[in-house]
C-alpha positions in Angstrom: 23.1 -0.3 7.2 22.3 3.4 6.8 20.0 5.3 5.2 20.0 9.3 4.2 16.9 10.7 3.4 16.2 14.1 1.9 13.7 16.6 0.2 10.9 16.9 3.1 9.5 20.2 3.7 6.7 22.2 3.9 4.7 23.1 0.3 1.6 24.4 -0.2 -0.8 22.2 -1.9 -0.1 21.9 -5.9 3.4 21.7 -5.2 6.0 19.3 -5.5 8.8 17.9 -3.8 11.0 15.3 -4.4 12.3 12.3 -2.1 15.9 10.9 -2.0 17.1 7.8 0.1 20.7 6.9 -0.2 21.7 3.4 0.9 24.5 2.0 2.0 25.6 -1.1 3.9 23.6 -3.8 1.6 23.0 -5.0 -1.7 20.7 -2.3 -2.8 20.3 -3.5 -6.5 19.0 -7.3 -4.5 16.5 -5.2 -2.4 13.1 -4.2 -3.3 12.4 -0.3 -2.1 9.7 1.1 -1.2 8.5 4.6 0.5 6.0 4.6 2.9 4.2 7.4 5.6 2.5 7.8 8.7 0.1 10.6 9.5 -0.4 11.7 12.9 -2.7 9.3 14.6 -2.8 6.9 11.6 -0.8 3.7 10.7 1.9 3.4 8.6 0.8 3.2 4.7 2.6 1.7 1.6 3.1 4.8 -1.0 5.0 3.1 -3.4 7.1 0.5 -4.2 9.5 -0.5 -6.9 11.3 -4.1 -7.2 14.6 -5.1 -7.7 14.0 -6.6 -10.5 12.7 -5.5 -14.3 11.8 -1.9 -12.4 8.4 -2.7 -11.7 6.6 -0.7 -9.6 3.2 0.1 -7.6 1.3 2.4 -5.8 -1.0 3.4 -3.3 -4.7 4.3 -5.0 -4.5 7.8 -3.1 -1.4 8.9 -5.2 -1.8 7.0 -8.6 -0.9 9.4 -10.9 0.5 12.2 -8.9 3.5 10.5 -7.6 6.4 8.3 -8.8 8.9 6.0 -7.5 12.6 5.6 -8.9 16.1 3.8 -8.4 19.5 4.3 -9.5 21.4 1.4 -8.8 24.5 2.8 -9.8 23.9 5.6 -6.9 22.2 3.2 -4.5 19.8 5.7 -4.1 15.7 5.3 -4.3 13.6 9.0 -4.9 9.9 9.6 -4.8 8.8 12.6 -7.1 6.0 14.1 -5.4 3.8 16.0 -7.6 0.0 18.0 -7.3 0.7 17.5 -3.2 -2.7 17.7 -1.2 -2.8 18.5 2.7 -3.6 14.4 2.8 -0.3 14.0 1.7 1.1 15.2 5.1 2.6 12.8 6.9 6.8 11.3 7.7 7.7 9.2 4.7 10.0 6.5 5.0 12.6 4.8 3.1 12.5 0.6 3.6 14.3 -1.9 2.2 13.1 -5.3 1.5 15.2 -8.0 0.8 17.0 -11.2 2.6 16.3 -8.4 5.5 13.9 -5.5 6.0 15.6 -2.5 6.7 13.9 1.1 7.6 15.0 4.6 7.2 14.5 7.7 9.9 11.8 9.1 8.3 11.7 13.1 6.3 8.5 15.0 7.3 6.2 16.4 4.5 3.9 19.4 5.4 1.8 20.4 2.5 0.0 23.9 3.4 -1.4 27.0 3.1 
């Protein structure tokens, strides 16, 4: 199993950025994906997720509105479109998978300041 994450940076707040996770090495269309982030000194948080099946999708309170999740099957590939970033939003976001198995991706760090 292997994940490639991209499109972490640094952006200052009102920006956007957006979050790919290639997959490869499982069923991706089976698994559920979700991104989630862990700010220094803080646990690991669930951003958003969006299930493997009929596309549904949910998110944390914190970025309702700002941010969205996406798949493309076809591409095996999940994104998070990052939009109105806030210093909060500063953390390493992960890719996981969630299926038969739970899978986890290295992490892309998001810096969002001045």
């Amino acid at each position: 199993v292997q994940f490639v994450e991209s499109g972490g940076g640094l952006v200052q707040p009102g920006g956007s950025l957006r979050l790919s996770c290639a997959a490869s090495g499982f069923t991706f269309s089976m698994y559920d994906m979700s991104w989630y982030r862990q700010a220094p000194g803080k646990e690991r948080e669930l951003v958003a997720r969006i299930f493997s099946v009929g596309g549904i999708t949910n998110y944390a309170d914190s970025v309702k509105g700002r941010f969205t999740i996406s798949r493309d099957n076809a591409k095996n590939t999940v994104y998070l479109q990052m939009n109105d970033l806030k210093p909060e939003d500063t953390a390493v976001y992960y890719c996981n998978a969630r299926g038969k198995r739970d899978y986890w991706g290295q992490g892309t760090q998001v810096t969002v300041s001045s």
